[in-house]
Backbone bond lengths (Angstrom), bond angles and torsions (degrees), N, CA, C in turn:
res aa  C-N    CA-C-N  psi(-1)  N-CA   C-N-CA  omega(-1)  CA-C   N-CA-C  phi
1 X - - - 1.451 - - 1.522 108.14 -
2 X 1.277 116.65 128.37 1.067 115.32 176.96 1.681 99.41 -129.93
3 X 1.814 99.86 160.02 1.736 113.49 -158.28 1.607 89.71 -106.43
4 X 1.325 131.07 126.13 1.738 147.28 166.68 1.770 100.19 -99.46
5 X 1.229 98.81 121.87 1.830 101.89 178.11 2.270 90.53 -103.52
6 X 1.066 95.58 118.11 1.325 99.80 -179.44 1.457 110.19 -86.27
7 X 1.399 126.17 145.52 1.635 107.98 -169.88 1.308 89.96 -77.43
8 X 1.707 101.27 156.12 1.655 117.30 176.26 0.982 120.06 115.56
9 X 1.278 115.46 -32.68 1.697 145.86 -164.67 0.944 107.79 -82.65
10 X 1.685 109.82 136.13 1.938 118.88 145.53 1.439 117.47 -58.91
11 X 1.458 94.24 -70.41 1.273 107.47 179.08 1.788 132.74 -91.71
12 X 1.070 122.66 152.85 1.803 134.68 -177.47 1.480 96.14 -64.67
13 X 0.954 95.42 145.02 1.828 102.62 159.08 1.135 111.84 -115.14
14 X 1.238 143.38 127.28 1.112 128.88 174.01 1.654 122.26 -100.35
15 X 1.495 105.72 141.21 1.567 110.14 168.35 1.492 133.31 -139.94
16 X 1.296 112.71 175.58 1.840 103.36 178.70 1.394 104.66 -87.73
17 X 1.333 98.69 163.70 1.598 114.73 -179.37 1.646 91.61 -125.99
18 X 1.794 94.89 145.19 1.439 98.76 -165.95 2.006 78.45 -134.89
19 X 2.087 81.86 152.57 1.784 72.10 -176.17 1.189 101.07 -65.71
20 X 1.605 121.02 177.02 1.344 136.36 -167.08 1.312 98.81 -96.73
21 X 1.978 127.65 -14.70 1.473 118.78 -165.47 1.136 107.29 -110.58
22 X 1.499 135.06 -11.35 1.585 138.96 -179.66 1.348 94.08 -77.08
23 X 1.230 153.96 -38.07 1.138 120.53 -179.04 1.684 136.41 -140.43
24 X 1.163 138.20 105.89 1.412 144.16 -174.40 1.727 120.81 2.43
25 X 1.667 107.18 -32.90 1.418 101.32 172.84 1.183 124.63 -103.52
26 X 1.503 112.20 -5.39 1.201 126.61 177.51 1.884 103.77 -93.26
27 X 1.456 121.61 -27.80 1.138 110.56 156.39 1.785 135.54 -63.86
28 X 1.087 80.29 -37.21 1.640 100.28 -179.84 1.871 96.32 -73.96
29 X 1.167 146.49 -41.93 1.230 145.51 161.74 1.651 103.53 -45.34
30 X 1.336 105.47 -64.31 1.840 109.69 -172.52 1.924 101.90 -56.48
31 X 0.931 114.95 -50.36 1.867 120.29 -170.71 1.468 108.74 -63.89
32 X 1.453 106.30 -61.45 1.553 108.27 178.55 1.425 116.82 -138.79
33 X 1.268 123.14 1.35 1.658 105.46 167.83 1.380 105.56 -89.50
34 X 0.857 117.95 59.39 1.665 105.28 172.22 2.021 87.41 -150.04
35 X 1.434 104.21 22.04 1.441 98.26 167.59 1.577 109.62 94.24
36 X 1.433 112.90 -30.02 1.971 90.09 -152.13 1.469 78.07 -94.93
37 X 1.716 155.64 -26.23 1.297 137.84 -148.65 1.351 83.43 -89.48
38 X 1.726 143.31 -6.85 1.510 126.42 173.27 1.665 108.05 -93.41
39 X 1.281 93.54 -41.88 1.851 100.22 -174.82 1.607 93.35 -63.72
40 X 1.308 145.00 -21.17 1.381 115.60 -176.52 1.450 115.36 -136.21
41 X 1.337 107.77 4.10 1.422 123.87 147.63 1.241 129.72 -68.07
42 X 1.215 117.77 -52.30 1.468 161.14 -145.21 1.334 96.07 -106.94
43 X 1.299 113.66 -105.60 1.095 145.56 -143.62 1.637 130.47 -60.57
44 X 1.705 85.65 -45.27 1.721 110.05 179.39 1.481 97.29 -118.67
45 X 1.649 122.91 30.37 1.443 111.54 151.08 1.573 134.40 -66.56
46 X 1.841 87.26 127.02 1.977 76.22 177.19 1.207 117.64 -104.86
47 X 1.525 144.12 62.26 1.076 138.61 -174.84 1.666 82.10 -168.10
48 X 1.825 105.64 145.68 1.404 105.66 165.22 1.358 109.00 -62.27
49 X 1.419 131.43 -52.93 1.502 138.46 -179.81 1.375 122.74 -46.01
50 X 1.252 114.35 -41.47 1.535 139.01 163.47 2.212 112.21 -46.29
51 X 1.586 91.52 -44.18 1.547 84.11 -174.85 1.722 99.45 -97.20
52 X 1.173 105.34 -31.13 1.476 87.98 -179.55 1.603 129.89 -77.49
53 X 1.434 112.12 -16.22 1.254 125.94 123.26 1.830 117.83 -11.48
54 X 1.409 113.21 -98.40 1.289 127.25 158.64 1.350 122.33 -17.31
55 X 1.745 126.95 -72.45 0.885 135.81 178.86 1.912 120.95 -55.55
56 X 1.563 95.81 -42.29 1.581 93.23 175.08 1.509 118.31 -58.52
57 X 1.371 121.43 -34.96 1.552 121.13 -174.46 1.806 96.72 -69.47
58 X 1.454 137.92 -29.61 0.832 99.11 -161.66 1.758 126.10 -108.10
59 X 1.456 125.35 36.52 1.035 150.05 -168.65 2.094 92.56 -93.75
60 X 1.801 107.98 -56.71 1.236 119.97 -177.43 1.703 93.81 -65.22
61 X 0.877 147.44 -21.68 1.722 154.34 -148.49 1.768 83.85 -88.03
62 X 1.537 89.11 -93.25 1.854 92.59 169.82 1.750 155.70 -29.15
63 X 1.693 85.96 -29.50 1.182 104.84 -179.46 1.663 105.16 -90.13
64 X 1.269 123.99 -24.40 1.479 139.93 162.25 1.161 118.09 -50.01
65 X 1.449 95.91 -63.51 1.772 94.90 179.35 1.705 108.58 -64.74
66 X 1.256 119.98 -46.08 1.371 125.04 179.81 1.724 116.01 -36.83
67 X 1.933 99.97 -44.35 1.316 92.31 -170.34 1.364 99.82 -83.08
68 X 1.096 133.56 -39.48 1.809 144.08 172.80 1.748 89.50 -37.37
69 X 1.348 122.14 -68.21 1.555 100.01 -167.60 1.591 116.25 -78.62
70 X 0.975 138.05 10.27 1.608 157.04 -178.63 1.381 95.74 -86.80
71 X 1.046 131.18 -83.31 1.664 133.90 158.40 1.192 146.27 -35.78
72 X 1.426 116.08 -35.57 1.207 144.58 -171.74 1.814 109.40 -88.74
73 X 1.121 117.37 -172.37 1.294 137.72 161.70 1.618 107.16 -79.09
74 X 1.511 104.24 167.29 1.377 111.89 -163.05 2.048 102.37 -74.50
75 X 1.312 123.73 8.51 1.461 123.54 171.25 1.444 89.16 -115.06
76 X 1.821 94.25 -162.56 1.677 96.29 175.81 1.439 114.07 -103.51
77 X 1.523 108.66 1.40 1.633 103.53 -179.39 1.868 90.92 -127.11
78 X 0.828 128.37 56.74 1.392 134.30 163.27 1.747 115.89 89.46
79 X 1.458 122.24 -149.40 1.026 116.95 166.11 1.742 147.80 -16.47
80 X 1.755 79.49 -62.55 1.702 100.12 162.68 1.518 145.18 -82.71
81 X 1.168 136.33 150.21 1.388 129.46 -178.40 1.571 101.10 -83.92
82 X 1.602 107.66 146.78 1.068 101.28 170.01 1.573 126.39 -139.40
83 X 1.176 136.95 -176.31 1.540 103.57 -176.38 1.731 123.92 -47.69
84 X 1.550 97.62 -29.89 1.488 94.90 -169.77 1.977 117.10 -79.76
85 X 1.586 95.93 -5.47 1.365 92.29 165.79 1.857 120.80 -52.89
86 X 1.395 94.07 -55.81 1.345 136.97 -170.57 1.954 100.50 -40.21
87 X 1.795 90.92 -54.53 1.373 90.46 -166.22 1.914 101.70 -78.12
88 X 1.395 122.80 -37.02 0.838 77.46 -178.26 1.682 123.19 -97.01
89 X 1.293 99.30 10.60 1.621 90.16 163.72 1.686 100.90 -50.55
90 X 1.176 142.89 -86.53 1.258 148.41 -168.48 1.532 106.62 -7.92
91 X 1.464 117.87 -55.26 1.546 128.69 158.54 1.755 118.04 -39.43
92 X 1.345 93.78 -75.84 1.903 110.66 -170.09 1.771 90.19 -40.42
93 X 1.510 132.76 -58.41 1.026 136.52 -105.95 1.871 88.68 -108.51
94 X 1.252 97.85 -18.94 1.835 108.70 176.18 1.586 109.75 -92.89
95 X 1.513 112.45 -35.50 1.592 138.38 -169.02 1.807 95.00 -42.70
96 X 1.222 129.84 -72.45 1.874 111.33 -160.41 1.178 90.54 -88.42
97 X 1.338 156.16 31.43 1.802 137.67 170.90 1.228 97.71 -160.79
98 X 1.587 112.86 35.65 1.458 104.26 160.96 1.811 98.85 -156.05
99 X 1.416 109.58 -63.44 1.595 128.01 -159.74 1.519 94.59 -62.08
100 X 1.594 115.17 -51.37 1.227 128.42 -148.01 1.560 113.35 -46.06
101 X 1.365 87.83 -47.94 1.853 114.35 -162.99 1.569 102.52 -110.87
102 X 1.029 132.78 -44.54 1.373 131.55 -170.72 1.601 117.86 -82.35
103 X 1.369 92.79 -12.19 1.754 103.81 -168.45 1.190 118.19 -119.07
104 X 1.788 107.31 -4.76 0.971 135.65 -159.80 2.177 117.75 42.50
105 X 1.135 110.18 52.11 1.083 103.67 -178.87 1.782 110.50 -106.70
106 X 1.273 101.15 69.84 1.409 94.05 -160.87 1.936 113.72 -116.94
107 X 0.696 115.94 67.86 1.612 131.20 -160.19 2.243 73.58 -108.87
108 X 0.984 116.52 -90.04 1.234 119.68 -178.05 1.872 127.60 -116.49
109 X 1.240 115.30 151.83 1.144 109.73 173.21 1.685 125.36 -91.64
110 X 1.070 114.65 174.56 2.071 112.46 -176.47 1.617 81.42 -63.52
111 X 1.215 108.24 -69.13 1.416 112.48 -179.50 1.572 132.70 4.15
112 X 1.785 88.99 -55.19 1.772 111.77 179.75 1.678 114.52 -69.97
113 X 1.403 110.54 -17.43 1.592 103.62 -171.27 1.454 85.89 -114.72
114 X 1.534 102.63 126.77 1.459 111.00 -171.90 1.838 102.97 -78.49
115 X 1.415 123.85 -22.60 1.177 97.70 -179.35 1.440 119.66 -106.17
116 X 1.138 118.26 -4.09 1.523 127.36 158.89 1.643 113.35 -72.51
117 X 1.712 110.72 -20.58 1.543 99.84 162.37 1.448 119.47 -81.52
118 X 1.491 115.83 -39.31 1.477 119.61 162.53 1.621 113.34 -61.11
119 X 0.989 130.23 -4.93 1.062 141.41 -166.71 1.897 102.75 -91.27
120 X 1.017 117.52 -57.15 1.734 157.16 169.17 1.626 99.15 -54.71
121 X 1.374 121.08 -48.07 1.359 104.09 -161.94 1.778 96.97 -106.01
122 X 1.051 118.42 -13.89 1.496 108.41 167.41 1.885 113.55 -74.65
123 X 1.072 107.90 -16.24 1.396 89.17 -173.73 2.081 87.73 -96.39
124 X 1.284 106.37 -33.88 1.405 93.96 -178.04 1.615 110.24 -60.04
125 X 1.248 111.87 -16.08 1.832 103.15 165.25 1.013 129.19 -96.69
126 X 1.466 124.11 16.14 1.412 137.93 -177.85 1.436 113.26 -83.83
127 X 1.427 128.79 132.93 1.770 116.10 -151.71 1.483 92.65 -66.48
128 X 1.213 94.99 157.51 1.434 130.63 -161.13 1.522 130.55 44.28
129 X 1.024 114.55 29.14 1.146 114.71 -157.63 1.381 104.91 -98.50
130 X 1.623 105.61 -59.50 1.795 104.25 162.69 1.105 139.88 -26.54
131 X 1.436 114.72 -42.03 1.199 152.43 -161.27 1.452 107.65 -62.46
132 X 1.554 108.53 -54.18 1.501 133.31 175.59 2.073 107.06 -69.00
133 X 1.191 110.19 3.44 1.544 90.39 -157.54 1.884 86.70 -133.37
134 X 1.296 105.72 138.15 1.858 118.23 -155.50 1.344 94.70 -138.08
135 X 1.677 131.84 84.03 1.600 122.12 -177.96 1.804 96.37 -64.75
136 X 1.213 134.09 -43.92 0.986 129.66 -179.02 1.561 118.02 -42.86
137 X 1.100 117.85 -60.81 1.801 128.29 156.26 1.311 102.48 -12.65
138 X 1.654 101.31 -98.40 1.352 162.36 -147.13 1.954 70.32 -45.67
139 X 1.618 120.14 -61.81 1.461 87.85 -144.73 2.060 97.58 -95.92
140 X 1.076 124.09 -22.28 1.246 130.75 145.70 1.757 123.04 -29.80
141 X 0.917 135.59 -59.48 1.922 149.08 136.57 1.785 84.39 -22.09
142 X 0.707 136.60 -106.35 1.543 144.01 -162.10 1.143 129.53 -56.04
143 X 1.187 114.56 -29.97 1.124 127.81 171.48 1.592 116.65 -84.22
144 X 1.396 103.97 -43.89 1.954 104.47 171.38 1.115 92.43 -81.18
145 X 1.342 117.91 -70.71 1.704 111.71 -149.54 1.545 123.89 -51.65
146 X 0.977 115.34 -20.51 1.711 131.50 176.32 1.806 112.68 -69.97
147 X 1.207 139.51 76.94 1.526 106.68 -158.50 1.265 113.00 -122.59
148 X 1.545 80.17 -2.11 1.897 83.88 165.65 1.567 107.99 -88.55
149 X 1.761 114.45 -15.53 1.860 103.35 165.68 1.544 107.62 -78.88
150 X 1.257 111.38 -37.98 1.788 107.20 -171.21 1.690 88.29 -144.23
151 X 1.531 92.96 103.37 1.567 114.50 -176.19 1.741 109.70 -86.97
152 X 1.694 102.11 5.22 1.625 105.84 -173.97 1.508 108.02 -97.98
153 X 1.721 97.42 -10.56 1.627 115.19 -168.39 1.877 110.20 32.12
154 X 1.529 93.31 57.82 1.624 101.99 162.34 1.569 95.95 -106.77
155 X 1.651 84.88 149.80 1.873 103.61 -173.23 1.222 66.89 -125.93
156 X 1.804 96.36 142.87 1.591 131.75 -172.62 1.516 96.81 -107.77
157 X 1.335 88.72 138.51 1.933 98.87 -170.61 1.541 98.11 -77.36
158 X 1.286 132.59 -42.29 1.633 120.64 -168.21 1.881 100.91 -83.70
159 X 0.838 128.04 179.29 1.843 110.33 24.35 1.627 93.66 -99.35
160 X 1.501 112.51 163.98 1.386 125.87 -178.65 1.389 93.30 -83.91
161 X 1.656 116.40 125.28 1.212 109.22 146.59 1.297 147.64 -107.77
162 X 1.049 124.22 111.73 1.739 115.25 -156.17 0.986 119.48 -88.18
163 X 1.549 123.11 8.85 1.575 124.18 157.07 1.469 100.02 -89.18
164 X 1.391 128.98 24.11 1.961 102.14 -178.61 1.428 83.66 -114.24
């Protein structure tokens, strides 16, 4: 067991760490749900072939985790949260007001897989967890700072989310 101090926080939360190579969703969390296998797959591709490349793996990515949480317990390794919840919440939680439109990863939204969205909003209601997470930031960071993707550095007022 190891203790994660989340910024924002009084208190640690603590969770397990699972290796990253025993298992397919926990790899796929370590490679690209934790954001950088979309931001530089995805995201900061320079070749059309290069992103669509990128983009095709990640429809099978989603639909994985979807069926893993359909079956499974309400995390991805059963009962408990574990680091790799964590990381890819960090992903799910940027995915429709950031990846979708800016990264062009837009085949589907978290939105569309009902248990990767229930999936997304239970850990975002877990104490403290909200607390740590700023869509305003989150899409401002990406939206300015990027300007060779959006050289007009307009931050898009939606998407509305009606689970926040």
């Amino acid at each position: 067991m190891v203790t994660l101090r989340l910024m924002g926080l009084d208190e640690a939360i603590s969770v397990s760490f699972v290796n990253p190579i025993r298992d397919d969703a926990t790899g796929w969390a370590f490679r690209e749900g934790d954001g950088h296998g979309l931001d530089e797959v995805v995201g900061f591709a320079s070749s059309q072939s290069a992103y669509e490349v990128g983009f095709n793996k990640l429809p099978a990515s989603l639909e994985m985790l979807e069926a893993r949480l359909s079956a499974g317990g309400p995390y991805l390794f059963g009962e408990r949260i574990v680091e790799t919840d964590y990381r890819l919440f960090c992903t799910l939680v940027r995915f429709d007001s950031v990846y979708f439109g800016h990264f062009k990863c837009n085949e589907k939204q978290i939105q569309d897989y009902p248990h990767l969205q229930a999936y997304l909003e239970r850990i975002y209601r877990l104490p403290g967890v909200a607390q740590t997470v700023n869509f305003d930031h989150i899409k401002r960071h990406y939206y300015y700072t990027h300007d060779d993707i959006n050289p007009t550095r307009l931050v898009p007022v939606g998407p509305h989310l009606g689970w926040v």
